[in-house]
PyMOL CGO cylinders between C-alpha atoms (Angstrom):
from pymol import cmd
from pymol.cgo import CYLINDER

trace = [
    CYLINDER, -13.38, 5.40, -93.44, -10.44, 6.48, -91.27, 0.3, 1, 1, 1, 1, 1, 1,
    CYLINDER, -10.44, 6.48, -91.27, -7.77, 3.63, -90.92, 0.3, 1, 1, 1, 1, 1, 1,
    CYLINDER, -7.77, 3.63, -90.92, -5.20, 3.10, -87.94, 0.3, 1, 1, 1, 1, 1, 1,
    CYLINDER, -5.20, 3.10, -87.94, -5.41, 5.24, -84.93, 0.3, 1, 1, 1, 1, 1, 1,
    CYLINDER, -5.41, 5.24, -84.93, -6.52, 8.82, -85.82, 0.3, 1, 1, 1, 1, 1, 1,
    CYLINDER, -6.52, 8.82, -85.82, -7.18, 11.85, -84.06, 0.3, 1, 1, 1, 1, 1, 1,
    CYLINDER, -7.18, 11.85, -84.06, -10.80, 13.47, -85.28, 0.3, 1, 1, 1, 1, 1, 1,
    CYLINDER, -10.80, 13.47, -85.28, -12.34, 16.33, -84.35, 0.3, 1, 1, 1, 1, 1, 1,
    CYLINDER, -12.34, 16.33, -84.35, -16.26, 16.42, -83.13, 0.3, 1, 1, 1, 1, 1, 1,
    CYLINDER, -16.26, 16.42, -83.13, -17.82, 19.12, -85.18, 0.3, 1, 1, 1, 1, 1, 1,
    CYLINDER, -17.82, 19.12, -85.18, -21.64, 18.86, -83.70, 0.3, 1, 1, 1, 1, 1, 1,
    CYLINDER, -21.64, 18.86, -83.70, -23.96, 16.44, -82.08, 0.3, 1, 1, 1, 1, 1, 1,
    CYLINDER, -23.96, 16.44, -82.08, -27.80, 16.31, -83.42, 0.3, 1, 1, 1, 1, 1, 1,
    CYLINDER, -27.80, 16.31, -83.42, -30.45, 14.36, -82.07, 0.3, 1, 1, 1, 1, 1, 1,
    CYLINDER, -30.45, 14.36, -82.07, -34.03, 13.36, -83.55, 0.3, 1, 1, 1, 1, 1, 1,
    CYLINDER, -34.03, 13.36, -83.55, -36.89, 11.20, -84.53, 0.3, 1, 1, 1, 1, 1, 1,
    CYLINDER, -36.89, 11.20, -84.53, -36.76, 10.34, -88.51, 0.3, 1, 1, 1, 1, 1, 1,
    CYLINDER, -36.76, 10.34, -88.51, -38.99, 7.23, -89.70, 0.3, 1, 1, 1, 1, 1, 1,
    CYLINDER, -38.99, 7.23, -89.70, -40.29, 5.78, -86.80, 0.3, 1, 1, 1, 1, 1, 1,
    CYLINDER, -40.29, 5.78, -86.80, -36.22, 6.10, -85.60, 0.3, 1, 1, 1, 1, 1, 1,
    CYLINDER, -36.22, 6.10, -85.60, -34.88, 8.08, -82.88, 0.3, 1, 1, 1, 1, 1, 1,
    CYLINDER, -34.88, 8.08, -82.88, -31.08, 9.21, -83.08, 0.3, 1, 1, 1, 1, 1, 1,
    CYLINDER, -31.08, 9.21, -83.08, -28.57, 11.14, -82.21, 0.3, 1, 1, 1, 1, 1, 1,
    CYLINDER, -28.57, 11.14, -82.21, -25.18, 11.63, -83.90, 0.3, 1, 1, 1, 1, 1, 1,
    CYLINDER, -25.18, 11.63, -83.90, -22.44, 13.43, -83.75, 0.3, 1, 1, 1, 1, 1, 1,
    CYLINDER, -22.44, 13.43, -83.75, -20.13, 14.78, -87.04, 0.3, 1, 1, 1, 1, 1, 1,
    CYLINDER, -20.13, 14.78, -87.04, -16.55, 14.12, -87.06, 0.3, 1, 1, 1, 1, 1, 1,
    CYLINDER, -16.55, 14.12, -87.06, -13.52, 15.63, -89.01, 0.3, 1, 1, 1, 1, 1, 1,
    CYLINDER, -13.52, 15.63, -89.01, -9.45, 14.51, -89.95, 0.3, 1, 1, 1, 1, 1, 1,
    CYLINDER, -9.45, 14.51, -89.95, -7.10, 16.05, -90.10, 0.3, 1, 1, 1, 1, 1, 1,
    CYLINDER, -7.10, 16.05, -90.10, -7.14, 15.39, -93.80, 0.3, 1, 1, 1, 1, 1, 1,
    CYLINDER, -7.14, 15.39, -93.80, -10.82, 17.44, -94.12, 0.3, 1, 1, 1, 1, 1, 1,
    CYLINDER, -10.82, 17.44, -94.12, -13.02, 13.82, -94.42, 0.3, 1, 1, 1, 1, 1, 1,
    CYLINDER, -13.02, 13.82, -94.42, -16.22, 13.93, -92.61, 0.3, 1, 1, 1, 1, 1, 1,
    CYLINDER, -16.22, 13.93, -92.61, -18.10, 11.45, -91.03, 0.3, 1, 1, 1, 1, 1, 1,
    CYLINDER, -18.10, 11.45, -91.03, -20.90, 10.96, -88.32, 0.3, 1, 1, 1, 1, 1, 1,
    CYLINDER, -20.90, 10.96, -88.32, -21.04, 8.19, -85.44, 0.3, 1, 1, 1, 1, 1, 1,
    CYLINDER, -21.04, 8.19, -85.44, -25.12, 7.11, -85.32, 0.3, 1, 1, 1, 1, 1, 1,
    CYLINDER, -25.12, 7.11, -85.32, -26.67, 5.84, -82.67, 0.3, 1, 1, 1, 1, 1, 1,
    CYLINDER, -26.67, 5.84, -82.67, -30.38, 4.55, -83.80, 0.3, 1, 1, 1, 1, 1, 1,
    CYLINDER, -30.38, 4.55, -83.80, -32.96, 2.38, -82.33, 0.3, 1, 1, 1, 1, 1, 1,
    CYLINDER, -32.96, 2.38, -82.33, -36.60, 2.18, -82.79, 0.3, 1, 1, 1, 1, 1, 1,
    CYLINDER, -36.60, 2.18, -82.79, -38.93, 4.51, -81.08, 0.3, 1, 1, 1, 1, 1, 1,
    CYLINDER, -38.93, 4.51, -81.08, -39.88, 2.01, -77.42, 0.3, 1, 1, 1, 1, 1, 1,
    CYLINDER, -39.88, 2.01, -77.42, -37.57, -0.91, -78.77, 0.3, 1, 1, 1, 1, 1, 1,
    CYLINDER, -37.57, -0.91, -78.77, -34.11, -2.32, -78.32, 0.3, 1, 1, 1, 1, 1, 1,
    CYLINDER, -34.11, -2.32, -78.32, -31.41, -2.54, -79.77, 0.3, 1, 1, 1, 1, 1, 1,
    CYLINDER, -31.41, -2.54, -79.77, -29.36, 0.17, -80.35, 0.3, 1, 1, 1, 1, 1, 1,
    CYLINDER, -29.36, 0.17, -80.35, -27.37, 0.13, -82.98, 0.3, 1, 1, 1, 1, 1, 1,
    CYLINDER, -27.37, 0.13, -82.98, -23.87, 2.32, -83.49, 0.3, 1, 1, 1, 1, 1, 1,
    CYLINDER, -23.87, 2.32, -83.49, -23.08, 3.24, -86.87, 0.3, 1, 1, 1, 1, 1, 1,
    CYLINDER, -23.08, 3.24, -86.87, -20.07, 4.95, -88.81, 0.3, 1, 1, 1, 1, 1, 1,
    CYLINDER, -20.07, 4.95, -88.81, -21.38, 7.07, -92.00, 0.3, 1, 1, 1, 1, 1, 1,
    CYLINDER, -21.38, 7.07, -92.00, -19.16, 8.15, -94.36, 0.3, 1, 1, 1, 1, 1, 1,
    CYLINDER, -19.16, 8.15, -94.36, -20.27, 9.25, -98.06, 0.3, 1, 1, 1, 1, 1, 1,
    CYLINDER, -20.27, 9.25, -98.06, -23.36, 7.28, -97.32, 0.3, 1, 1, 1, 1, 1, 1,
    CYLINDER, -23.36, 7.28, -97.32, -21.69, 4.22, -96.76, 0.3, 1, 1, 1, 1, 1, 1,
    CYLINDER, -21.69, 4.22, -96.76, -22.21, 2.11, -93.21, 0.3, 1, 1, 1, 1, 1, 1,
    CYLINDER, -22.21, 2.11, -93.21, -19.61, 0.87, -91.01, 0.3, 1, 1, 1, 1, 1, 1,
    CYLINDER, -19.61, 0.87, -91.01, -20.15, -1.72, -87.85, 0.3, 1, 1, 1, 1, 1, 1,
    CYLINDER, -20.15, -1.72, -87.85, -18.69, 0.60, -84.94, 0.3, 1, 1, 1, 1, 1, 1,
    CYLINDER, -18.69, 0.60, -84.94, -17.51, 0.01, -81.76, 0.3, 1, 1, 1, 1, 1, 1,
    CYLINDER, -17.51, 0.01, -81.76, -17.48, 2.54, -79.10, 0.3, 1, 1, 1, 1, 1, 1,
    CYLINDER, -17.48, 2.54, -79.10, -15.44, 2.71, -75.86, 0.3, 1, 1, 1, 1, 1, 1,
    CYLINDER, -15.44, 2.71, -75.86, -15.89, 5.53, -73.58, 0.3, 1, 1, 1, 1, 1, 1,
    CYLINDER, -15.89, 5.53, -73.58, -13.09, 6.66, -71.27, 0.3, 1, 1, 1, 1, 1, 1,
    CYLINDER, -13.09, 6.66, -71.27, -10.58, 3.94, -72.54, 0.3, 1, 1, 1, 1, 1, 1,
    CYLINDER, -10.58, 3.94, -72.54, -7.63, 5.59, -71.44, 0.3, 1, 1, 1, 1, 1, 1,
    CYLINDER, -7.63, 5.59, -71.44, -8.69, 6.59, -68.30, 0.3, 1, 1, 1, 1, 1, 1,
    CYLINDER, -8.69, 6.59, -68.30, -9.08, 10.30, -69.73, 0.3, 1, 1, 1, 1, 1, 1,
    CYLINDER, -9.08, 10.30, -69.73, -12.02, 11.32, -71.27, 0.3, 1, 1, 1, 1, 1, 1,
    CYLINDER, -12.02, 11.32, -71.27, -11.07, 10.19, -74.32, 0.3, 1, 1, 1, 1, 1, 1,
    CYLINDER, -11.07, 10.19, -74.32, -13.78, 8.10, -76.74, 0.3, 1, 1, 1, 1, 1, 1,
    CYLINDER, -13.78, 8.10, -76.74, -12.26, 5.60, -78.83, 0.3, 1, 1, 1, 1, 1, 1,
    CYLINDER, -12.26, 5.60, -78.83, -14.15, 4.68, -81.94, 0.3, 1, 1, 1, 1, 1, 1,
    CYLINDER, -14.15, 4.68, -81.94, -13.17, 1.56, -84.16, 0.3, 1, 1, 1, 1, 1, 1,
    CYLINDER, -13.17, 1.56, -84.16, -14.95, 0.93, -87.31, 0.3, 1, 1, 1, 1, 1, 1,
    CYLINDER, -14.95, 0.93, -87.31, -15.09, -2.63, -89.35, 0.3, 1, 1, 1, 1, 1, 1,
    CYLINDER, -15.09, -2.63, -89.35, -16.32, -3.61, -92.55, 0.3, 1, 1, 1, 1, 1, 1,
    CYLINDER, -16.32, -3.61, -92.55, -19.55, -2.50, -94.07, 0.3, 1, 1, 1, 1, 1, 1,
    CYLINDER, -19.55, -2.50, -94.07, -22.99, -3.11, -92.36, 0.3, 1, 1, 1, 1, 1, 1,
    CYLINDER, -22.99, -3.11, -92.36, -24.78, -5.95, -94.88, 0.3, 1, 1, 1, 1, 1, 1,
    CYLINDER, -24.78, -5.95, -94.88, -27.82, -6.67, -92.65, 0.3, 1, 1, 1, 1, 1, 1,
    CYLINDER, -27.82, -6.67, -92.65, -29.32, -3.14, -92.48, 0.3, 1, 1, 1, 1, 1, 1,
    CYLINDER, -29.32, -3.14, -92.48, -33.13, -2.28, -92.31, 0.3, 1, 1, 1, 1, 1, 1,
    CYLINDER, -33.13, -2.28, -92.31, -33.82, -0.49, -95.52, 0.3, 1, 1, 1, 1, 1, 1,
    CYLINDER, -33.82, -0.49, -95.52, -36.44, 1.90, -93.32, 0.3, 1, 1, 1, 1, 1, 1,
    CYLINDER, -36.44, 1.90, -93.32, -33.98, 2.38, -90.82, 0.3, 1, 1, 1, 1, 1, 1,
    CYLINDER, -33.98, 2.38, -90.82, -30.98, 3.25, -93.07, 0.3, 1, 1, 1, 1, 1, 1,
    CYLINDER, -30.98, 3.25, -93.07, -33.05, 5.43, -95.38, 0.3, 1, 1, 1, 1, 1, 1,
    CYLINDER, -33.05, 5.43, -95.38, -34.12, 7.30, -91.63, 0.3, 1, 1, 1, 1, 1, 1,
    CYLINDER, -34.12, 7.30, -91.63, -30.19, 7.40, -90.77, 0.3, 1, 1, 1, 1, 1, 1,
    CYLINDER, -30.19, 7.40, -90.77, -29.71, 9.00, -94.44, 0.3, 1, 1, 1, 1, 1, 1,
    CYLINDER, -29.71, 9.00, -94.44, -32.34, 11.68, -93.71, 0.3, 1, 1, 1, 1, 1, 1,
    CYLINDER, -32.34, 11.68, -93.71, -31.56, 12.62, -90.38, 0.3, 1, 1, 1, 1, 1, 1,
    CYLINDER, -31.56, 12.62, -90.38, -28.21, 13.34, -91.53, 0.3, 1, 1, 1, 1, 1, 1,
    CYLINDER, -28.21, 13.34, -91.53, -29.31, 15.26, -95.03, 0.3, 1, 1, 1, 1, 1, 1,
    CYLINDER, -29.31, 15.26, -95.03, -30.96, 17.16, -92.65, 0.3, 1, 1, 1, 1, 1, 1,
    CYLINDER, -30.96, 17.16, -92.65, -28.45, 17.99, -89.75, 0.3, 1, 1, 1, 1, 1, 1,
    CYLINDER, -28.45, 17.99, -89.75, -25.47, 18.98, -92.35, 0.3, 1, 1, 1, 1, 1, 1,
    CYLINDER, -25.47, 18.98, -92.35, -28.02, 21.74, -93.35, 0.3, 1, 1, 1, 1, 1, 1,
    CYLINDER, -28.02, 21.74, -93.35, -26.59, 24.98, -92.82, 0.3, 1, 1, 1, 1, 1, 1,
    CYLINDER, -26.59, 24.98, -92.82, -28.86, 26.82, -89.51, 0.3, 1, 1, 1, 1, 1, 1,
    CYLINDER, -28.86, 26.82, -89.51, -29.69, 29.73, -91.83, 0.3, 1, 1, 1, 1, 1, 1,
    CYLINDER, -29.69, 29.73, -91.83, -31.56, 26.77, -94.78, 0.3, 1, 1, 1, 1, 1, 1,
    CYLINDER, -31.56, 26.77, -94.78, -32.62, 25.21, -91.47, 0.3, 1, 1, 1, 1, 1, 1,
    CYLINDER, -32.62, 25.21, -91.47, -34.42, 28.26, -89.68, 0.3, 1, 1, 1, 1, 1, 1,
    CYLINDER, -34.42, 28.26, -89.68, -35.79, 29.20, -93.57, 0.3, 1, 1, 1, 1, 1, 1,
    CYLINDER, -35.79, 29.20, -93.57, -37.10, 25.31, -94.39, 0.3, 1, 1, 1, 1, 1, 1,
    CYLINDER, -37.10, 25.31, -94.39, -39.26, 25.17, -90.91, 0.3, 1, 1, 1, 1, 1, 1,
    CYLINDER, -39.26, 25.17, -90.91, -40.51, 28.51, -91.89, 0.3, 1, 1, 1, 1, 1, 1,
    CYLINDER, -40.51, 28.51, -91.89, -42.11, 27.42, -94.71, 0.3, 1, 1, 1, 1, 1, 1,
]
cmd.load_cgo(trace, "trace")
């Protein structure tokens, strides 16, 4: 988890339904080589959504402000670990991400099958 004010670059943005879940998410990088994803998840037809930070399979409360410097800059701030997690819905999280950091050419070759 990134600490202090860091610049990241967004590497993709996935969306889909895992578990009875739908996401999207979008991978981030540091400048140190670290990668991450921001999660947003809620349940298919239900509230809330939930913003996550998911690094090495570990969850982190995030907050997200769009436009917060009246650029088009997105700040995101991460606190401690998430403690109160739905087992169904982090296992879905864990999946949908196992599945977006495959490369497109496993991707294409896995639906084939």
């Amino acid at each position: 988890m990134p600490s202090g004010l860091e610049p990241l670059k967004r590497l993709s943005y996935r969306v889909g339904v895992f578990g009875n879940y739908q996401m999207h998410g979008f991978q981030y990088e540091s400048q140190t080589g670290q990668r991450a994803w921001h999660i947003t998840s809620w349940r298919a037809n239900h509230n809330p959504v939930k913003d996550y930070w998911v690094s090495d399979g570990q969850f982190f409360a995030l907050s997200v402000s769009v436009g917060c410097d009246y650029e088009s800059h997105t700040l995101l701030q991460t606190f401690g670990p998430v403690a109160d997690m739905k087992a169904d819905e982090k296992q879905a999280i864990l999946e949908a991400i196992a599945d977006w950091e495959l490369p497109v050419e496993a991707a294409v070759q896995e639906g084939a099958e």
